[in-house]
VODREN-242758 format. One line per field, with one value per residue (C-alpha): residue number from 1; x, y, z; residue in three letters. Coordinates in Angstrom, 2 decimals. Last residue first. Example, Ala and Ser with C-alpha at 12.3 -4.5 7.8 and 13.67 -1.06 7.14 Angstrom:
2
num	[2; 1]
X	[13.67; 12.30]
Y	[-1.06; -4.50]
Z	[7.14; 7.80]
residuo	[SER; ALA]
end
This chain:
442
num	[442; 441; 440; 439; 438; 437; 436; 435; 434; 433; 432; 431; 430; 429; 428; 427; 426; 425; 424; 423; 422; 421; 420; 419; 418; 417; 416; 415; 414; 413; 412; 411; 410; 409; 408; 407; 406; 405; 404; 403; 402; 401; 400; 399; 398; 397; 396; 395; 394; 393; 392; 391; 390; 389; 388; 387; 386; 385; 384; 383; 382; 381; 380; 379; 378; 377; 376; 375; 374; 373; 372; 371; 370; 369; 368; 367; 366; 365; 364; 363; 362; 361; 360; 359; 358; 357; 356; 355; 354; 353; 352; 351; 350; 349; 348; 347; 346; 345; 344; 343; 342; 341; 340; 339; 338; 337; 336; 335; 334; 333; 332; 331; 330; 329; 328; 327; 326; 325; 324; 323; 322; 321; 320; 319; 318; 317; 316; 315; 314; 313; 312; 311; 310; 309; 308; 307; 306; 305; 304; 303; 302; 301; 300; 299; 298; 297; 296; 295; 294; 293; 292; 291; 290; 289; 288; 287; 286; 285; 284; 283; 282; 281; 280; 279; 278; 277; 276; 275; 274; 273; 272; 271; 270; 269; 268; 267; 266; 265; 264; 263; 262; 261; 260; 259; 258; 257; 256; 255; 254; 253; 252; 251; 250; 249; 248; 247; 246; 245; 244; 243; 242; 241; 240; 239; 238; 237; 236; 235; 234; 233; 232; 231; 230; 229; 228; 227; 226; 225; 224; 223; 222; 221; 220; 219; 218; 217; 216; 215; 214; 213; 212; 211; 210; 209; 208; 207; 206; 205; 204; 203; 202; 201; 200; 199; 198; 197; 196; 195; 194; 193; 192; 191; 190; 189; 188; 187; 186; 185; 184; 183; 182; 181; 180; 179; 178; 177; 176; 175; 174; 173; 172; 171; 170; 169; 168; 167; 166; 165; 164; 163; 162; 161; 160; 159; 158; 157; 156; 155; 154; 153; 152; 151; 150; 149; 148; 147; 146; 145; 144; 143; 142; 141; 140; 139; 138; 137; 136; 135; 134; 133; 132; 131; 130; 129; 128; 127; 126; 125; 124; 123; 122; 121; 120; 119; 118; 117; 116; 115; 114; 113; 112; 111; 110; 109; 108; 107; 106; 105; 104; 103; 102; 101; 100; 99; 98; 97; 96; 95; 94; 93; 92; 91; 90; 89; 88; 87; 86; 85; 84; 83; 82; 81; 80; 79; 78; 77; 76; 75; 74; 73; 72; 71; 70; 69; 68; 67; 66; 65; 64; 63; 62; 61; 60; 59; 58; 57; 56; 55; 54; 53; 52; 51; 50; 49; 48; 47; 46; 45; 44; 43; 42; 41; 40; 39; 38; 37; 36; 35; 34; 33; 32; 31; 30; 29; 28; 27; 26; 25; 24; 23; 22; 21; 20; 19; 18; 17; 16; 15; 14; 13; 12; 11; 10; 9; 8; 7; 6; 5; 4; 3; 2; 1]
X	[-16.09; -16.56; -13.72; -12.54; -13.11; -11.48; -13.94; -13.37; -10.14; -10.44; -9.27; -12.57; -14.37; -17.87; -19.54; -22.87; -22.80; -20.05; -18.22; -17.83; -16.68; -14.24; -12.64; -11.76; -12.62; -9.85; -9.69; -11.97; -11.45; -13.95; -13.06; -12.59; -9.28; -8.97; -10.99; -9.52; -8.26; -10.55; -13.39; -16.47; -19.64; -21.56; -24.47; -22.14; -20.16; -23.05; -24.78; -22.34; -21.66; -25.39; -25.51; -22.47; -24.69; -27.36; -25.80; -24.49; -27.71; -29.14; -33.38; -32.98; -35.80; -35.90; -32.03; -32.29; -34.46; -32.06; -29.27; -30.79; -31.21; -28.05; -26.57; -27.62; -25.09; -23.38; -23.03; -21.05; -18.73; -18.46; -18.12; -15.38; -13.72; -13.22; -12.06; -13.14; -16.34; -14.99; -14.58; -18.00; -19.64; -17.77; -18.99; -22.57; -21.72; -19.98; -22.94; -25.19; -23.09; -22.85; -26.54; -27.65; -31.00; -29.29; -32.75; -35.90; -37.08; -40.45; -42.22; -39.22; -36.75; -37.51; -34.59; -31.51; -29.11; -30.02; -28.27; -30.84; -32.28; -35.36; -36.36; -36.34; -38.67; -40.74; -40.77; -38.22; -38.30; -40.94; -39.39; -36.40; -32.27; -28.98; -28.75; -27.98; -26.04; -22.98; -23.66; -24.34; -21.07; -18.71; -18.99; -15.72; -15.31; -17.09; -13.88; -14.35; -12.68; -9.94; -8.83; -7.54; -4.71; -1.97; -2.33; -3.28; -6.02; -9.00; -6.92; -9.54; -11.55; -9.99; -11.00; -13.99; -14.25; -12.66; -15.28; -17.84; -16.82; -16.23; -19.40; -20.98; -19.48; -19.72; -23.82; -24.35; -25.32; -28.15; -30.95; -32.97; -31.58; -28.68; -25.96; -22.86; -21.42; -21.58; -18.54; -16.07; -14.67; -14.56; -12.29; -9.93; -9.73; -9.76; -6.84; -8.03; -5.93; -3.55; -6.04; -5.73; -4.73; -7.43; -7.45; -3.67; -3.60; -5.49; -3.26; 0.04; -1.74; -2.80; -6.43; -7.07; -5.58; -7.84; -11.06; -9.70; -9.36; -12.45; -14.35; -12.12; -14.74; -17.49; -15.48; -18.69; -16.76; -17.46; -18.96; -15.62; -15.22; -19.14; -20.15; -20.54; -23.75; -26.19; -25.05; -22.76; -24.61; -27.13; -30.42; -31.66; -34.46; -32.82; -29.63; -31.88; -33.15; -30.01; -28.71; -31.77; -31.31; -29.21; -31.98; -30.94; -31.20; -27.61; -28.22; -24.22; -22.43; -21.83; -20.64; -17.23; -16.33; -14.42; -12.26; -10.97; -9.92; -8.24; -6.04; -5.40; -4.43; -2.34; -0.58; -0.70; 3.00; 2.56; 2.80; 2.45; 6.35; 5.22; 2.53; 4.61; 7.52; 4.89; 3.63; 7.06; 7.67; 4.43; 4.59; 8.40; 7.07; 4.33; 6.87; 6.48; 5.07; 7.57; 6.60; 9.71; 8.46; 7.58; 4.35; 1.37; 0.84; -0.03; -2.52; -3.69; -4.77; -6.81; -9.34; -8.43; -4.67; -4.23; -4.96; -2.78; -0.12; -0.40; -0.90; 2.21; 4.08; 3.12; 4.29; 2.56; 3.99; 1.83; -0.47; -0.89; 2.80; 1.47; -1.35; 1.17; 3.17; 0.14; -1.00; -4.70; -4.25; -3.65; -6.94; -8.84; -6.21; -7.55; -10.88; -10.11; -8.52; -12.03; -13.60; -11.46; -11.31; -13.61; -11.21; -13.05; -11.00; -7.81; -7.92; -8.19; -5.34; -3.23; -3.68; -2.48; 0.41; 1.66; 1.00; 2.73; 6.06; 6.22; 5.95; 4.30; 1.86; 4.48; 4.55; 0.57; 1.00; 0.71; -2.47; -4.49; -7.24; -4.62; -5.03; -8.82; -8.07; -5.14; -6.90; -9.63; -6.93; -5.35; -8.97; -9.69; -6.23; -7.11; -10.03; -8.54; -5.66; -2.41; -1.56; -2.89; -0.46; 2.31; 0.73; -0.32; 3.83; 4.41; 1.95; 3.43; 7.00; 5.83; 9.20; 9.79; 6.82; 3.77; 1.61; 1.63; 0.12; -3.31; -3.85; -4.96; -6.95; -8.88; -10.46; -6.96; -7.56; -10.42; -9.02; -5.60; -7.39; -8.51; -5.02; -3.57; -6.62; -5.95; -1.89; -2.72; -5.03; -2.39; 0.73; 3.75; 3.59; 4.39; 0.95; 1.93; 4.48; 2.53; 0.62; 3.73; 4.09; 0.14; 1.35; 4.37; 2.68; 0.00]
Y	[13.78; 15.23; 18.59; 17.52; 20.32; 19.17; 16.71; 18.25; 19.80; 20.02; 16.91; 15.24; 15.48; 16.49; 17.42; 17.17; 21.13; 20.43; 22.68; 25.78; 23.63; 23.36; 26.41; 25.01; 26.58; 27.28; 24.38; 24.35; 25.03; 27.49; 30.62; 30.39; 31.18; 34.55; 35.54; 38.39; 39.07; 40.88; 38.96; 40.48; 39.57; 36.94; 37.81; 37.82; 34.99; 32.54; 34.00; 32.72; 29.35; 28.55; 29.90; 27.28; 24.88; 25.14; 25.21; 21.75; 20.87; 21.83; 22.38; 26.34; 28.02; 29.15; 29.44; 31.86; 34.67; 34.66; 34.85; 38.11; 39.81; 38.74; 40.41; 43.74; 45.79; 47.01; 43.70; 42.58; 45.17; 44.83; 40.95; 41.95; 44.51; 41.45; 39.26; 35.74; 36.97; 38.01; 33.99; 33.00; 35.63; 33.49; 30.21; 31.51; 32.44; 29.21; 27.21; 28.96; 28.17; 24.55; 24.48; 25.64; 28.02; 31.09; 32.55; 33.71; 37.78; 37.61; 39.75; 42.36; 44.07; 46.93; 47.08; 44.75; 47.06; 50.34; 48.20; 47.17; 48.63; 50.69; 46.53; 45.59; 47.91; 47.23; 43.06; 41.08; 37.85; 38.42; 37.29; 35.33; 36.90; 34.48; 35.91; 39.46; 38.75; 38.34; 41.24; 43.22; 42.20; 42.81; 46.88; 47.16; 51.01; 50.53; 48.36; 45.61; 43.11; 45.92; 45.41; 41.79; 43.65; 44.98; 43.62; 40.19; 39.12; 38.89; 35.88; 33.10; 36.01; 35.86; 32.23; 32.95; 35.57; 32.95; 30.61; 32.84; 34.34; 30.28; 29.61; 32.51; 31.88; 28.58; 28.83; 31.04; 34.77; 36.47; 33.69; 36.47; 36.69; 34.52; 37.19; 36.39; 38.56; 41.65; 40.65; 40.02; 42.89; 44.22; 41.56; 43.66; 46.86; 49.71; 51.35; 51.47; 49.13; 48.36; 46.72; 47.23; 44.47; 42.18; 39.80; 39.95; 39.41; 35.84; 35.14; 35.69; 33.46; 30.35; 29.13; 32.59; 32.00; 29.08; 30.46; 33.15; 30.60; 29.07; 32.32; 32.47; 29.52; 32.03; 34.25; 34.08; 33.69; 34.19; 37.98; 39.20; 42.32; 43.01; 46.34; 49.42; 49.46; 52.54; 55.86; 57.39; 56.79; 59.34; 58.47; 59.66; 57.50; 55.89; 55.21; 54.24; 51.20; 50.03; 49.33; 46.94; 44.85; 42.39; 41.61; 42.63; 39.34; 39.07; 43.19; 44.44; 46.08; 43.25; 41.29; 43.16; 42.09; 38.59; 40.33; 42.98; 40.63; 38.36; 41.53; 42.62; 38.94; 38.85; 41.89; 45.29; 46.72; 50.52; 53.44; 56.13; 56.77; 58.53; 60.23; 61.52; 62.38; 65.00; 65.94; 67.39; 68.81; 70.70; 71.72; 73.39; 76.85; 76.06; 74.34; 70.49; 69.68; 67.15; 63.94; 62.61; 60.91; 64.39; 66.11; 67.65; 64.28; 62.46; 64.78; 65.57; 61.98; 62.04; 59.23; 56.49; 57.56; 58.13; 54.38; 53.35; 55.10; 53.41; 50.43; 50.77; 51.71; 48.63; 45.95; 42.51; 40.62; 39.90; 37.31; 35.36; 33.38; 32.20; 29.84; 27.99; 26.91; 26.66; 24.04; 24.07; 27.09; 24.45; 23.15; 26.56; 27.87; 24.97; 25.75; 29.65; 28.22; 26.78; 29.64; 31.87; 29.76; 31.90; 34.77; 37.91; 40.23; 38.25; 38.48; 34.56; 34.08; 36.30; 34.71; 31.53; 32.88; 34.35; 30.96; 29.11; 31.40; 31.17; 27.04; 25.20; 23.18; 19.84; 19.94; 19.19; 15.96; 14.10; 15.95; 14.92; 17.36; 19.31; 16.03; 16.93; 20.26; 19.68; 17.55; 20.13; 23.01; 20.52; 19.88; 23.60; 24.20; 22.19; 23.73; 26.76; 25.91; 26.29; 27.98; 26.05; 23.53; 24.02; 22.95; 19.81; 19.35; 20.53; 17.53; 15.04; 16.00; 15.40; 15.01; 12.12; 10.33; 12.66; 12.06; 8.38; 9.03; 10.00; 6.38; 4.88; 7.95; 7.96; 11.14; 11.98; 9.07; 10.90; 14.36; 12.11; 10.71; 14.12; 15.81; 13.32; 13.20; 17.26; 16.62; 14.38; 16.94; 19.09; 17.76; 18.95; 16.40; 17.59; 15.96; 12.52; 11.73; 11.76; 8.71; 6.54; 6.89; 5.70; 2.86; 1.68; 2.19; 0.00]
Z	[0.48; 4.24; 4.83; 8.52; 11.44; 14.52; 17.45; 20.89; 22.43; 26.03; 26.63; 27.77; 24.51; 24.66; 21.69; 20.98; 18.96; 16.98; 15.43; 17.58; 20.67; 18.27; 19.53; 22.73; 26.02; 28.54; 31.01; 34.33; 37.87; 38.05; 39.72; 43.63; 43.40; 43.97; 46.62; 47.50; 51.18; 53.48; 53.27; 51.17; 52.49; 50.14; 48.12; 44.29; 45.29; 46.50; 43.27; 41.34; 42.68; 42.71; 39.18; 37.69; 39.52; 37.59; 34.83; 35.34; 36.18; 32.80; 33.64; 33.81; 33.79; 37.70; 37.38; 34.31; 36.48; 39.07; 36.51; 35.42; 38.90; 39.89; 37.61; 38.49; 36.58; 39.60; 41.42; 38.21; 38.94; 42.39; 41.83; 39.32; 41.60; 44.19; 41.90; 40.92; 39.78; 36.34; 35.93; 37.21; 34.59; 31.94; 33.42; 33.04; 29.39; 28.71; 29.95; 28.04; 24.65; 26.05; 26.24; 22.68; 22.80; 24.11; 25.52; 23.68; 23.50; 21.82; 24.37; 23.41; 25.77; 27.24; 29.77; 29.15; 26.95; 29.34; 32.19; 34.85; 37.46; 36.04; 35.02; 38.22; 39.25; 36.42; 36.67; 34.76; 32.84; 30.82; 27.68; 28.44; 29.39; 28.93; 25.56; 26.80; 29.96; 28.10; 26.22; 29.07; 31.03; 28.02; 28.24; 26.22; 26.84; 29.93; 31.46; 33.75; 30.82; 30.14; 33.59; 33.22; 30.16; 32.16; 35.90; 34.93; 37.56; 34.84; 33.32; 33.11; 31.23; 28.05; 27.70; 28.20; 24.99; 23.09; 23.72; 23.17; 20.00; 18.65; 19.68; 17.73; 14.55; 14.50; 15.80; 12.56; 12.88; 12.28; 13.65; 14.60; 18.04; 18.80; 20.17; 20.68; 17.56; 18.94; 21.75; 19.09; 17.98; 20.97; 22.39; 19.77; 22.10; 19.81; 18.67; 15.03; 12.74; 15.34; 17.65; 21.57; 24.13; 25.55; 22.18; 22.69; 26.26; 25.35; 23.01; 25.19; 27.73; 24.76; 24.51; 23.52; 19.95; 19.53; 20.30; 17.68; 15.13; 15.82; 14.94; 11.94; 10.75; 10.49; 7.59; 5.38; 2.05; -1.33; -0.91; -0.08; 1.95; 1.88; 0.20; 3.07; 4.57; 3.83; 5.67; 3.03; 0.25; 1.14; -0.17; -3.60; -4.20; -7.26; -4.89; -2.87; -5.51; -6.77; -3.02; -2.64; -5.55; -3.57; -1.13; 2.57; 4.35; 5.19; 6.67; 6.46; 8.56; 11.13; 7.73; 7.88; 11.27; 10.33; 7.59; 10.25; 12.95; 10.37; 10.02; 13.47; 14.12; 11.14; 13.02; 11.48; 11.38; 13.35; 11.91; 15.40; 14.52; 11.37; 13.16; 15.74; 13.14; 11.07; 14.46; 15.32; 12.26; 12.43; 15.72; 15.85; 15.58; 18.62; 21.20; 21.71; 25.27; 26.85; 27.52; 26.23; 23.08; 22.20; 22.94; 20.87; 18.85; 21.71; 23.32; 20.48; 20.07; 23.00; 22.93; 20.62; 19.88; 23.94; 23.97; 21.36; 22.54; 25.77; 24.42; 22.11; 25.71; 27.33; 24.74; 24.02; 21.17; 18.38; 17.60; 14.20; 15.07; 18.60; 16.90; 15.20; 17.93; 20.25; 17.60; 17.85; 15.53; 12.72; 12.96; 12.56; 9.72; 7.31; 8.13; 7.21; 4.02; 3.39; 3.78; 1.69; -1.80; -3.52; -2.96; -4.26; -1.67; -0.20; 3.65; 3.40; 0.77; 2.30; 5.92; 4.47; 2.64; 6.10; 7.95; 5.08; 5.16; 9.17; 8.77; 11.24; 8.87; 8.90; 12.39; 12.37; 10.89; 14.50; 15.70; 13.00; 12.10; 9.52; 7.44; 6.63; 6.01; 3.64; 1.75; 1.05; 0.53; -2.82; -4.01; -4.38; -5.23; -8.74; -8.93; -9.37; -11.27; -9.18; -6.37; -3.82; -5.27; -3.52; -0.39; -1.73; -2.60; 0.91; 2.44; 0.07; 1.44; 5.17; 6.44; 3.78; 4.76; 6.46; 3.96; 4.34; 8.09; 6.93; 5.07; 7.99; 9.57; 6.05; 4.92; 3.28; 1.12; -1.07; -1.14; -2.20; -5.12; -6.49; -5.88; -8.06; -10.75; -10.86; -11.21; -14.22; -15.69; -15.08; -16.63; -15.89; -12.59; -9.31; -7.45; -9.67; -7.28; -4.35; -6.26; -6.57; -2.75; -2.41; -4.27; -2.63; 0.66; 0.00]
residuo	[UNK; UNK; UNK; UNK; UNK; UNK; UNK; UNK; UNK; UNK; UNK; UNK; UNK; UNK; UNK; UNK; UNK; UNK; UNK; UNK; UNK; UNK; UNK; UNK; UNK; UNK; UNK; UNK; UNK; UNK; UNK; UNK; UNK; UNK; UNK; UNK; UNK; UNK; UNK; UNK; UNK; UNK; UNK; UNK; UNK; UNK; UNK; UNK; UNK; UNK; UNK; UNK; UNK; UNK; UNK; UNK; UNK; UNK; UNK; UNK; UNK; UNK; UNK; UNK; UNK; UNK; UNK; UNK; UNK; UNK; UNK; UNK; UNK; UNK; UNK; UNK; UNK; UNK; UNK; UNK; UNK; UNK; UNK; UNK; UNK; UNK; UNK; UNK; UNK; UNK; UNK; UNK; UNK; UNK; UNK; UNK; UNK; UNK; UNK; UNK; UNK; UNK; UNK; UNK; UNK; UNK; UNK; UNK; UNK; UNK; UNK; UNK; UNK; UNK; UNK; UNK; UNK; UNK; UNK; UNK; UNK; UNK; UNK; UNK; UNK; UNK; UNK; UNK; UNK; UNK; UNK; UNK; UNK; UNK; UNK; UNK; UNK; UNK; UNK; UNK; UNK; UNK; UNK; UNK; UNK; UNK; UNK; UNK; UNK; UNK; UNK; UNK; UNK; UNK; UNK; UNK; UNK; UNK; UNK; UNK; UNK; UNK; UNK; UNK; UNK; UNK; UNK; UNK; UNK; UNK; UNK; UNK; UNK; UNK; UNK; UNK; UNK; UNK; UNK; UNK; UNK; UNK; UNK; UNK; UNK; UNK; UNK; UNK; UNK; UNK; UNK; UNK; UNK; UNK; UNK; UNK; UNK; UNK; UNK; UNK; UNK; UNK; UNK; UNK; UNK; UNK; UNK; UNK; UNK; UNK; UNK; UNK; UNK; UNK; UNK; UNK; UNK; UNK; UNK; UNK; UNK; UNK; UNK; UNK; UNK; UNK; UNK; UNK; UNK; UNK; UNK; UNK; UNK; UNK; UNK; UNK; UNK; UNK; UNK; UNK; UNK; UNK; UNK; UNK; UNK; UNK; UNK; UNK; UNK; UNK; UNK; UNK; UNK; UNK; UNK; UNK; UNK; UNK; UNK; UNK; UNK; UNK; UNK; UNK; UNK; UNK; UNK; UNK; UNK; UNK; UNK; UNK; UNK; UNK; UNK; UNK; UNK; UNK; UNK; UNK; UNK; UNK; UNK; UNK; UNK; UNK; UNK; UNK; UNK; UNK; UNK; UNK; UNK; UNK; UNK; UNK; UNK; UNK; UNK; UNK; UNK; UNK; UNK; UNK; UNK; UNK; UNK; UNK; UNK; UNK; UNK; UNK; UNK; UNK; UNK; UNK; UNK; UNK; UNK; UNK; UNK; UNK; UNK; UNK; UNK; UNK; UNK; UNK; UNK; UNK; UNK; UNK; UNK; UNK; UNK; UNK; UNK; UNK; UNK; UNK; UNK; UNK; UNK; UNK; UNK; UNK; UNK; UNK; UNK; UNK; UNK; UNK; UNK; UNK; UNK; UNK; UNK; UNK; UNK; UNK; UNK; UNK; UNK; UNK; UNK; UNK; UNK; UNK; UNK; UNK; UNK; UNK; UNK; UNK; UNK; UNK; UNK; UNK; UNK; UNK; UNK; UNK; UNK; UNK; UNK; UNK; UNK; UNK; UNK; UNK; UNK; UNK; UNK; UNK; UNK; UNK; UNK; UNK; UNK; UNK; UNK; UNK; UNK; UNK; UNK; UNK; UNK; UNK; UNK; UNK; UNK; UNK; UNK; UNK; UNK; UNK; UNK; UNK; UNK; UNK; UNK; UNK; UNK; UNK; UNK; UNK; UNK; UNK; UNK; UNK; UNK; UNK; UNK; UNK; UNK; UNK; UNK; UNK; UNK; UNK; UNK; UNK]
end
């Protein structure tokens, strides 16, 4: 068997393409195969560079070529071969690439390779203090930054414009992969999915302003709700996780951010991968609200995380009016057709996430301040889970108790970081942490 499937890698280089295009057919259709799966790692994984090579060749040849390397990219043991610097980078080109019909299923691709810390670590940048800094006076006082020297020192009037000229200049900073995957993800937040496509041509016959209908989506090919797993990935690791709390590059805005909108399940908007994979990561990010640089962030109003956490754990009815007056602006008036996080996991991760912000002393102030318990109260007389159930005990135990005088800092769940594929499948319940990785199905 291994003679054969040898002499088949050695079609994949051949001048020919149809002969390449029955190669890269015929190892789609082994690839599925755990047997088989290990031939491709022969000859330090030669077959899998050769299939790597060819994502740049006839369309449907790289089709076939990404598909394989999905489904081998779910076993652990061939990941080594992905952890190349000069694939990673390609990779994110091809899925920030406009009109690239091939997007989504490079994002799959990218989703099992991320369970590789080693991999996962080269889409995230290195955390530095002052570039936050900056970054922060950038989102709300850039004067202030561009009116001083790196010194501190306030820049005299006649030298102003050559000192703001270098300000800026220095302000350039190299956008992450994170940064951009970050960007491609968000675009279809401006956009209405079940907008018909005829509906720009007909306000632009009535006049309207262009400037306040939705910008066109990125790339129409792609939805981008497998990145979702990417970023449940990156937080799984601590210098991923600070990155997601740390502040974008693109527009100084905390990338968790980013994120947050997209837990919602009202209106069926966005798809259960997308949304797991926000949640998960946005867990994640709280199993470090102690860190001194970035654990603040989570508290912060700029971010405002609490209320959209709390959002899909709320029913119709749930509140009465003096309740109601109590409650963050984002939970009052909701509508008599409101319906709780339908998917169990998903509500258990949101409960769980609450549970992490709790394990601090300014979190359960913080979480005391927008009325949580008011909200969970509500979702433990509902609730029929028990493992949710008990996640609520725990947190209102927290949230009722007197305060001691040392924090109580380790009375968070004692739980692993959420996986992204978590995302995938709904049933799933691996005990490693890792769940079931995404395959491509021939």
């Amino acid at each position: 068997m291994e003679t054969q499937v040898a002499e088949l890698f050695g079609f994949l280089t051949s001048d020919r393409e149809d002969m390449r295009k029955l190669a890269v057919e015929n190892c789609k259709a082994i690839s599925t195969s755990p047997d088989l799966q290990p031939f491709f790692g022969l000859n330090n994984g030669a077959p899998i560079k050769q299939l790597i090579a060819l994502m740049d060749d006839h369309a449907l040849i790289a089709h076939d070529a990404i598909s394989t390397l999905v489904n081998l990219s779910a076993n652990a043991s061939l990941l080594p071969h992905f952890a190349s610097p000069t694939f990673v980078a390609s990779l994110v080109l091809a899925i920030i690439l406009p009109q690239n019909v091939l997007a989504d299923l490079c994002c799959m691709l990218l989703n099992n390779m991320t369970k590789k810390d080693d991999i996962s670590k080269l889409l995230v940048p290195e955390y530095n203090q002052k570039e936050e800094e900056d970054k922060f006076k950038l989102r709300f006082n850039p004067s202030a930054l561009l009116s001083t020297n790196s010194a501190g020192v306030s820049v005299p009037n006649g030298d102003a414009n050559e000192k703001n000229t270098a300000a800026k200049k220095k302000q350039r900073r190299k956008t992450p992969y994170l940064d951009n995957l970050l960007e491609v993800f968000v675009r279809p937040n401006s956009l209405d999915p079940k907008k018909p496509k005829n509906e720009d041509d007909d306000d632009k016959t009535k006049g309207n302003n262009s400037a306040k209908r939705p910008t066109a989506a990125h790339n129409p090919n792609a939805s981008y709700d497998f990145l979702a797993g990417v970023f449940a990935n990156i937080s799984m690791t601590p210098i991923g996780a600070i990155a997601l709390r740390s502040r974008s590059n693109v527009d100084n805005v905390i990338r968790l951010s980013k994120l947050v909108p997209f837990v919602s399940h009202e209106a069926g908007k966005w798809s259960t991968i997308r949304r797991g994979g926000c949640i998960s990561a946005i867990k994640n990010c709280c199993f470090d609200v102690q860190v001194q640089e970035t654990g603040g962030l989570l508290l912060s109003a700029e971010l405002n995380l609490v209320p959209y956490v709390l959002l899909p754990l709320c029913g119709p009815n749930d509140f009465d009016d003096e309740d109601i007056d109590n409650l963050p602006e984002e939970l009052q008036l909701l509508e008599s057709t409101k319906t709780r996080e339908p998917v169990i996991e998903f509500r258990l991760m949101l409960v769980e996430t609450l549970l992490l912000l709790a394990s601090t002393r300014p979190g359960r102030a913080h979480l005391r301040e927008m009325k949580v318990y008011y909200v969970v109260r509500a979702l433990h007389s509902s609730e029929k889970n028990e493992d949710i159930i008990d996640r609520i005990e725990r947190l209102v135990t927290m949230l009722m108790g007197e305060e001691e005088n040392k924090d109580a800092v380790n009375t968070a769940p004692k739980k692993k970081r959420a996986a992204a594929v978590e995302v995938v499948e709904e049933d799933s319940d691996d005990e490693d942490g890792n769940g079931p990785a995404i395959e491509e199905i021939v």
